[in-house]
LOFI-460136 format. One record per residue (C-alpha): residue number from 1; x, y, z. Coordinates in nm, 2 decimals, m for minus. Layout:
BEGIN
    nr     east    north       up
   NUM        X        Y        Z
...
# end
This chain:
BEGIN
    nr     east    north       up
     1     0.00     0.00     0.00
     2     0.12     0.36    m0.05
     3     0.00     0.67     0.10
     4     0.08     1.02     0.01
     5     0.00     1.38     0.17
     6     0.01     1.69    m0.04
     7     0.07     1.98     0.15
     8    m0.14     2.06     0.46
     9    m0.48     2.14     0.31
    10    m0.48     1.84     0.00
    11    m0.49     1.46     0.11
    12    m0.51     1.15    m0.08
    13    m0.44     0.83    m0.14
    14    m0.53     0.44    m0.21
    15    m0.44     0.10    m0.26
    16    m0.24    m0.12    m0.51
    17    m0.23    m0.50    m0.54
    18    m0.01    m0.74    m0.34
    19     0.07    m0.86    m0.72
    20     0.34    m0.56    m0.76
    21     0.21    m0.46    m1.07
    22     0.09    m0.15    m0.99
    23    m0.25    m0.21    m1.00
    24    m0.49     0.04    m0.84
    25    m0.77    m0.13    m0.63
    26    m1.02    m0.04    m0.42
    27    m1.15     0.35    m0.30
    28    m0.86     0.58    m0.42
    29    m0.86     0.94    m0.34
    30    m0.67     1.15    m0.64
    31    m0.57     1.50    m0.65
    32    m0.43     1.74    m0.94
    33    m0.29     2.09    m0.90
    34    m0.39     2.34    m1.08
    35    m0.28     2.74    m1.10
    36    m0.61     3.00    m1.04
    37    m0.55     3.34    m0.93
    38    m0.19     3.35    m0.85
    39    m0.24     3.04    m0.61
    40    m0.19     2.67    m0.63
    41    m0.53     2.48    m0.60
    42    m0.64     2.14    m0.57
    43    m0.92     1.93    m0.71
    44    m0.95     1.58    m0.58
    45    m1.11     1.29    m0.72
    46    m1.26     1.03    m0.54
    47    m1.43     0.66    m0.66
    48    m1.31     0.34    m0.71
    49    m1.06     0.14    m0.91
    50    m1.14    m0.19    m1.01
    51    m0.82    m0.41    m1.19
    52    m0.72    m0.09    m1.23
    53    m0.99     0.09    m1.39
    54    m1.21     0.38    m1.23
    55    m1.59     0.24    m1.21
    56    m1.89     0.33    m1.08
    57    m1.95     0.66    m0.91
    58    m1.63     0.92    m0.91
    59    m1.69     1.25    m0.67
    60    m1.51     1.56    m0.81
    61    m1.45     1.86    m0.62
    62    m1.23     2.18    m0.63
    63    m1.06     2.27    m0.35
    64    m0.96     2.68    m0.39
    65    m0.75     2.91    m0.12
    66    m0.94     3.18     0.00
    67    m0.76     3.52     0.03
    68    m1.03     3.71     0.27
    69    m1.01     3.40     0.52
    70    m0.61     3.30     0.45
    71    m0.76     2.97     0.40
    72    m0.86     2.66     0.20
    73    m1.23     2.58     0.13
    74    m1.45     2.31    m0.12
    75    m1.56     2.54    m0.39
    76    m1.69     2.33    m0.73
    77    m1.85     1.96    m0.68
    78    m1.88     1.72    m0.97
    79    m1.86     1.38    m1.08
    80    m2.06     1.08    m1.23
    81    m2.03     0.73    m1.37
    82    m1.77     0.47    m1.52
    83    m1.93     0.14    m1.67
    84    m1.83    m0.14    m1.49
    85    m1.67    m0.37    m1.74
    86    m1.44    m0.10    m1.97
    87    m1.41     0.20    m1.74
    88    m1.54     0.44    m2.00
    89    m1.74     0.77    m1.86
    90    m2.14     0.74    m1.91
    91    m2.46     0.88    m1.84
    92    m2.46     1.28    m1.67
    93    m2.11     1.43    m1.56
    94    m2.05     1.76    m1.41
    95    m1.65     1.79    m1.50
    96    m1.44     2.11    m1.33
    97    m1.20     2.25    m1.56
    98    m1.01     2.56    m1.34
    99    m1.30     2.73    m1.25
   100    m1.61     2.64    m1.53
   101    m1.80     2.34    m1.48
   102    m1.91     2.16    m1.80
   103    m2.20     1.97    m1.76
   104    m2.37     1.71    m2.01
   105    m2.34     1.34    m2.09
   106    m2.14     1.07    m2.17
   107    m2.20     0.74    m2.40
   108    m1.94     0.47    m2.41
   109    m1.68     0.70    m2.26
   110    m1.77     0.98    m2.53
   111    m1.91     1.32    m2.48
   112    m2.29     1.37    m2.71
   113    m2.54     1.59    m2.67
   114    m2.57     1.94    m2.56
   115    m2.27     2.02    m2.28
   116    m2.31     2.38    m2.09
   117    m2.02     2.58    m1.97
   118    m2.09     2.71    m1.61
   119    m1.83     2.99    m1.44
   120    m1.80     3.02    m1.03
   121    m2.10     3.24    m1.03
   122    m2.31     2.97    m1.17
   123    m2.38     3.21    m1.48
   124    m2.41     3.01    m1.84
   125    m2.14     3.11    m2.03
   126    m2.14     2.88    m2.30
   127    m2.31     2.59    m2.47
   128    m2.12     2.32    m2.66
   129    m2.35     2.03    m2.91
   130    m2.12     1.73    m2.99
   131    m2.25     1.42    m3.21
   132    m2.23     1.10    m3.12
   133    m1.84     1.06    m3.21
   134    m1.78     1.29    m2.95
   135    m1.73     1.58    m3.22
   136    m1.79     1.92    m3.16
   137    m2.06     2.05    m3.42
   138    m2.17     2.39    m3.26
   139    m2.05     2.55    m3.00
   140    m2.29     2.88    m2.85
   141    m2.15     3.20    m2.63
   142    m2.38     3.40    m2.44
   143    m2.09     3.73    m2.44
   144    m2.36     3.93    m2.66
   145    m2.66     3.82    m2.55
   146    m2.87     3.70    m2.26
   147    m3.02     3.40    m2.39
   148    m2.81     3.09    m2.59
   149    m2.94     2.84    m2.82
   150    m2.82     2.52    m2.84
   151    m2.82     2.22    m3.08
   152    m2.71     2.03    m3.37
   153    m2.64     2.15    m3.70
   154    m2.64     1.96    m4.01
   155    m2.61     2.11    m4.42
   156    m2.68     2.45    m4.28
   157    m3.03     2.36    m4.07
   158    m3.06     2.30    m3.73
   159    m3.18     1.93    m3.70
   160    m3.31     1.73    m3.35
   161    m3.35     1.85    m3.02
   162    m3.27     2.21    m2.95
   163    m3.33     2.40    m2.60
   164    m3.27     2.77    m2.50
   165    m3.09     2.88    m2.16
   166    m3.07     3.22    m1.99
   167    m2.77     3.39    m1.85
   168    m2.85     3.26    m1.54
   169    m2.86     2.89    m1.65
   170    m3.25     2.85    m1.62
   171    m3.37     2.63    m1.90
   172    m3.60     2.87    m2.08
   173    m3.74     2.66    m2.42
   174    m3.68     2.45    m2.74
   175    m3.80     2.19    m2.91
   176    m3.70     1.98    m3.20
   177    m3.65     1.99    m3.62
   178    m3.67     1.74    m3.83
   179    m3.40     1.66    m4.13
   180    m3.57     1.92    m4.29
   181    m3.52     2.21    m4.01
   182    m3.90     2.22    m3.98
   183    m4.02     2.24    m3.59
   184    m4.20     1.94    m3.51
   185    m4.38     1.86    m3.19
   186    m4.39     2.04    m2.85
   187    m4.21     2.34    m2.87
   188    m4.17     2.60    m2.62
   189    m4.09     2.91    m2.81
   190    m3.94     3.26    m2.65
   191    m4.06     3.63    m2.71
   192    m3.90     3.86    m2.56
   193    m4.10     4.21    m2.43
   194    m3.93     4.46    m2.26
   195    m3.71     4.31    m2.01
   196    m3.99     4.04    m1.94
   197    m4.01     3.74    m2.15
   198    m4.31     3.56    m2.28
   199    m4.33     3.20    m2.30
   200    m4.58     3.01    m2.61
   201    m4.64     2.61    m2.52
   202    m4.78     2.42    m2.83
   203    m4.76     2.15    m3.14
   204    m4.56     2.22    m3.40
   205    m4.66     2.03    m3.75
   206    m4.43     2.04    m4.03
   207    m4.29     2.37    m3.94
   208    m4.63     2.51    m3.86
   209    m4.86     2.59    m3.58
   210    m5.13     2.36    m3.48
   211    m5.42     2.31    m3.19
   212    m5.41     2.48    m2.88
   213    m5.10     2.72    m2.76
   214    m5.07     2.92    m2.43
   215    m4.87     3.21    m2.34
   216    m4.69     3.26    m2.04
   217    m4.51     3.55    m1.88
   218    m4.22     3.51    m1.70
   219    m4.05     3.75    m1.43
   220    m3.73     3.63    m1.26
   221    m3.62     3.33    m1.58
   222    m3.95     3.18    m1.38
   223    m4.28     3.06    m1.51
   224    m4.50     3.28    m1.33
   225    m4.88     3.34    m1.48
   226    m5.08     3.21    m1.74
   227    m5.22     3.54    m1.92
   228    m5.39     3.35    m2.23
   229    m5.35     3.17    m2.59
   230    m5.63     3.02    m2.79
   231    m5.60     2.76    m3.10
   232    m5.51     2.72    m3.48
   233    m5.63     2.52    m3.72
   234    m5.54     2.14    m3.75
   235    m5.45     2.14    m4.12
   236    m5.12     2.34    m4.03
   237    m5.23     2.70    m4.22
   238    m5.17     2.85    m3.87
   239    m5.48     3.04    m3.91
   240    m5.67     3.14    m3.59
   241    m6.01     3.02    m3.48
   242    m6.22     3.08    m3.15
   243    m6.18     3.32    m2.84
   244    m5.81     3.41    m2.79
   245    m5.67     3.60    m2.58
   246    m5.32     3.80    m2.68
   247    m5.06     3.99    m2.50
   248    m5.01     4.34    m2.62
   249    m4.81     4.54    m2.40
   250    m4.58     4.54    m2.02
   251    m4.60     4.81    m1.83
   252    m4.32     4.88    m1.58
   253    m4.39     5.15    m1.40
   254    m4.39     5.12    m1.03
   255    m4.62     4.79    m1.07
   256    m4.59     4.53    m1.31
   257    m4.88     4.58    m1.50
   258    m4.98     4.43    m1.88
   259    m5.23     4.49    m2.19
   260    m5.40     4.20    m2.32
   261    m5.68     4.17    m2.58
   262    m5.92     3.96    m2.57
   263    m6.21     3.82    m2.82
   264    m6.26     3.58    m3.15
   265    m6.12     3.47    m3.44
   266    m6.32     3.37    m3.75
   267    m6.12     3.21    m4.04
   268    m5.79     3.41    m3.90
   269    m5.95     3.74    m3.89
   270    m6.10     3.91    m3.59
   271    m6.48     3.96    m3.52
   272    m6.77     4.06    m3.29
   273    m6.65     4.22    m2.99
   274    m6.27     4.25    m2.86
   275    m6.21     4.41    m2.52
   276    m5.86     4.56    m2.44
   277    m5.76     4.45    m2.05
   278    m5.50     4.62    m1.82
   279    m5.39     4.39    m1.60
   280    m5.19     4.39    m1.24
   281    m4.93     4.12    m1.22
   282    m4.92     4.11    m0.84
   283    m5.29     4.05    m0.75
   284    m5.38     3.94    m1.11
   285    m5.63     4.27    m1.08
   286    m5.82     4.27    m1.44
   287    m5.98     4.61    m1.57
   288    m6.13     4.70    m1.91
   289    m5.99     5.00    m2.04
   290    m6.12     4.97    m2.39
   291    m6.21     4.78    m2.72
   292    m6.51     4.80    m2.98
   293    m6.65     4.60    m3.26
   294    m6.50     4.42    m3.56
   295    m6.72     4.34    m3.86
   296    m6.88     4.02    m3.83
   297    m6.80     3.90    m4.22
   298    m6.45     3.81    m4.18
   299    m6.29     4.12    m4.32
   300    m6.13     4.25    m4.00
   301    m6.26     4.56    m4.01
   302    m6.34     4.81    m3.70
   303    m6.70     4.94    m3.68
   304    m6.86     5.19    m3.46
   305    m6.75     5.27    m3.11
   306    m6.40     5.21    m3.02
   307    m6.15     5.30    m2.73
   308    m5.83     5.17    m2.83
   309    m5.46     5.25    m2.73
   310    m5.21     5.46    m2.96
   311    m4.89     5.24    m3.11
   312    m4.70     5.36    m2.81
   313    m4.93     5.23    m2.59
   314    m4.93     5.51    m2.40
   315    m5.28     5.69    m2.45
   316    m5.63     5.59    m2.54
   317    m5.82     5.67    m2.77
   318    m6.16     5.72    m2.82
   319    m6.38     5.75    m3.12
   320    m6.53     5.61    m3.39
   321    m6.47     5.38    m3.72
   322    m6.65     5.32    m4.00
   323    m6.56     5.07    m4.29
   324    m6.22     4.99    m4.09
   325    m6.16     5.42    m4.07
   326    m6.13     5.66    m3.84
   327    m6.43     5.91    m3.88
   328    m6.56     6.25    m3.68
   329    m6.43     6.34    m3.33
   330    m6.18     6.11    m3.11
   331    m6.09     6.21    m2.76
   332    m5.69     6.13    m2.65
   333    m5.60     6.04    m2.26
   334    m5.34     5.95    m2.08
   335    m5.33     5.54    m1.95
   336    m5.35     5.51    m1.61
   337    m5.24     5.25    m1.42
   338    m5.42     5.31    m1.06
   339    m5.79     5.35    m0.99
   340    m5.75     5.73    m1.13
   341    m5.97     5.84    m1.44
   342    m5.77     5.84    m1.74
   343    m5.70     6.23    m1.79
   344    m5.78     6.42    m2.13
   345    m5.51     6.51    m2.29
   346    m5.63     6.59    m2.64
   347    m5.91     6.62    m2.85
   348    m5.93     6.54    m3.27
   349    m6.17     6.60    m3.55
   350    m6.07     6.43    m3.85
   351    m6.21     6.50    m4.19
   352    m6.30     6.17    m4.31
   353    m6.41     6.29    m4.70
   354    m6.02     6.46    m4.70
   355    m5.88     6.15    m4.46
   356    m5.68     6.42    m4.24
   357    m5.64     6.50    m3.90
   358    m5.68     6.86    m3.69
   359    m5.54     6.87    m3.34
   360    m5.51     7.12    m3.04
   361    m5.32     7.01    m2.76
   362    m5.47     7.15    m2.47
   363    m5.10     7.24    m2.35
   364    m5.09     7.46    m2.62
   365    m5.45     7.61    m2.62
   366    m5.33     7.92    m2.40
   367    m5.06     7.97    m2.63
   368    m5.29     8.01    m2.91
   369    m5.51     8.23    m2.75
   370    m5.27     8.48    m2.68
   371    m5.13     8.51    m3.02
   372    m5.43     8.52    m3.23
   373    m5.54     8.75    m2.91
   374    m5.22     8.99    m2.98
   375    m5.35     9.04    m3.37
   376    m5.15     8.78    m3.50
   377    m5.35     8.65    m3.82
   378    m5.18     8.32    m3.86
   379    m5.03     8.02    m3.67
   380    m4.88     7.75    m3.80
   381    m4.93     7.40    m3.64
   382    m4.77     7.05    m3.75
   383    m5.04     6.75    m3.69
   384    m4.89     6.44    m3.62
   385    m5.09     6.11    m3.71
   386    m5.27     5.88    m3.53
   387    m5.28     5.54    m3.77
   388    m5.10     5.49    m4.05
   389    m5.39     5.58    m4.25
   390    m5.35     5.95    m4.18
   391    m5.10     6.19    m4.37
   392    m4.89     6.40    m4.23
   393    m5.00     6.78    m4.31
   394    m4.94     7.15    m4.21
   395    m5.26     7.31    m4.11
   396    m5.28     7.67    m4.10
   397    m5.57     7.91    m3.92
   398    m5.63     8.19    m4.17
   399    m5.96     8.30    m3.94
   400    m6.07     8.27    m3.60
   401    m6.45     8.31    m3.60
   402    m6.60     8.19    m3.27
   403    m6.50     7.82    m3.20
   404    m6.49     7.78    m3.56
   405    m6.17     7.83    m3.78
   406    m6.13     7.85    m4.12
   407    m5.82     7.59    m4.23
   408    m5.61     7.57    m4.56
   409    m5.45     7.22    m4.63
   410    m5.11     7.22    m4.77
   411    m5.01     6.91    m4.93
   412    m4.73     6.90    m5.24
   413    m4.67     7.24    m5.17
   414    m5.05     7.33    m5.30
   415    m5.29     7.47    m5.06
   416    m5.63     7.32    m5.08
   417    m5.95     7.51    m4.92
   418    m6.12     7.32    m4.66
   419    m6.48     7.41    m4.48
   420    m6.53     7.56    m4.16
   421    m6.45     7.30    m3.88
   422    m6.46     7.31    m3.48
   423    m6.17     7.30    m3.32
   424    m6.19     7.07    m3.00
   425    m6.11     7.13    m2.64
   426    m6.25     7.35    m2.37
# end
């Protein structure tokens, strides 16, 4: 038998055979120095030796000197399997190499699969796919980004099982392709809003969308609420059917609040009635802060009332459509997120024969009034739109008769007469 003793902190040791031919049997404890940090380390493995091969279960561990304490401490664990008849690595292994721990698996003493890259601060720092020679085929960083995708690649398309990790080394999705690099069956699919993520669960069919999916929002790399889905169609079109319910905004304000709308889909088109939610991710607290009327033929077109929210998502507005257009007066407030009324901020009139929008913000009412008050006989104002469906113009007030004024449109540097309209606000 022979012992040995490796400085103070670093033991080890085992047995050979009475044979003399250097045959390890029996529990052996091994050690390895390494250099981290300006300082000699240690990490010690410890299993057994069978005729001289390692089998069954092998414990890994780092042990690291600690400059705050002037001492030595058990920083990285690891380990796994050895078969019992050839000694070859199998099954899950958590390996140290210096300070990263690569984690994946082994078959018949070969490394396959996906394999993860994990520093001292158990962040994800990289994600390595080998085939089943043991070959590296892609290899993923997360330097540049917060979330890493992972699998094989074969003629340029990503083929079999593929997953997506954060930062943080949560597993956040994936799914698998076929030889094709077409999704095929359950997937877990990523958006990404804001800083919050969203999660969809469903089938995948040939690269397409099928039956039902639900979204999920996360906070914290955590599944945390359900907040809706709905279904497609079975013959892989990916065309929606039935009551859905969509995320359309976060909020992050001083609460975590959302946006989500809410109503049915006809032949992938939306009809009837859709209500717009604002929603409180604490207490789940659900309140209706608009939504209207699609046409009930398929063509997705808004009719009548409506209190929507603008592209920011950051006022509502309130007015009404007709034919899938904006038409007559539209009141604009500010989204609030407590129990407050949502406060006016503007009002519109749009000309719906001329398709063009006239707006006072009441911030500059006062302003206007003391100009046209002080004898000045015209004042420029640039009208931004609304939809995509209104132009950009210049509007000019020639005349100031009452609350009516008289407007000329200028459009390719022409000026086009318009009638008398009212000029909203207080």
């Amino acid at each position: 038998m022979k012992m040995y003793k490796v400085e103070k902190y670093a033991s080890g040791g085992g047995s050979y055979d009475e044979g003399g031919g250097n045959i390890k049997i029996g529990m052996w404890v091994e050690w390895q120095k390494i250099y981290i940090n300006h300082f000699n380390n240690y990490i010690t493995y410890n299993g057994e030796y069978k005729n001289g091969q390692k089998v069954g279960r092998w414990e890994i561990c780092l042990i690291q000197f600690n400059k705050e304490s002037n001492n030595w401490k058990k920083c990285v664990s690891g380990g796994g399997s050895y078969d019992e008849v050839r000694g070859l690595k199998i099954g899950k292994w958590v390996e140290i190499v210096s300070e990263i721990s690569q984690i994946g698996e082994y078959l018949n003493g070969k490394k396959v699969g996906i394999w993860k890259d994990i520093d001292n601060e158990n962040k994800l720092i990289a994600c390595v796919f080998y085939g089943f020679g043991g070959f590296e085929l892609n290899r993923s960083m997360t330097y540049y980004s917060y979330l890493l995708e992972i699998g094989n690649i074969q003629n340029g398309k990503k083929v079999g099982k593929w997953e997506i990790w954060s930062r943080n080394n949560e597993f956040m999705g994936g799914g698998s392709y076929d030889e094709g690099g077409l999704k095929i069956g359950r997937w877990i699919d990523l958006d990404k809003v804001n800083s919050y993520k969203q999660k969809n669960i469903g089938l995948y069919k040939y690269g397409k969308k099928v039956g039902q999916w639900d979204s999920w929002l996360l906070h914290g790399d955590k599944l945390n609420m359900k907040i809706g889905g709905g279904s497609y169609d079975e013959e892989g079109h990916e065309i929606k059917f039935g009551m859905w319910i969509e995320l359309d905004e976060i909020f992050i304000y001083q609460n975590f609040r959302y946006i989500t709308q809410k109503g049915e889909y006809k032949n992938g088109y939306k009809v009837g009635r859709w209500d717009i939610n604002l929603i409180q991710f604490e207490n789940k607290h659900n309140k209706r802060i608009g939504g209207g009327f699609y046409d009930q033929e398929g063509y997705g077109k808004k009719i009548g009332q409506w209190i929507e929210l603008d592209e920011k998502k950051k006022f509502i507005l309130n007015g009404e459509y007709k034919n899938g257009y904006k038409v007559g007066r539209w009141d604009i407030s500010l989204i609030q997120c407590d129990n407050e009324r949502n406060k006016l901020m503007q009002k519109i009139q749009i000309l719906s024969f001329e398709n063009v929008l006239v707006v006072e913000d009441h911030m500059m009412k006062e302003v206007m009034k003391q100009r046209l008050g002080s004898g000045f006989r015209y004042l420029k104002i640039k009208a931004g739109t609304i939809s995509k469906q209104l132009r950009m113009v210049n509007i000019i007030m020639i005349k100031k008769v009452g609350i009516w004024v008289e407007v000329k449109i200028k459009r390719n540097n022409q000026y086009m007469k318009v009638k008398k309209i009212i000029i909203c606000g207080n």
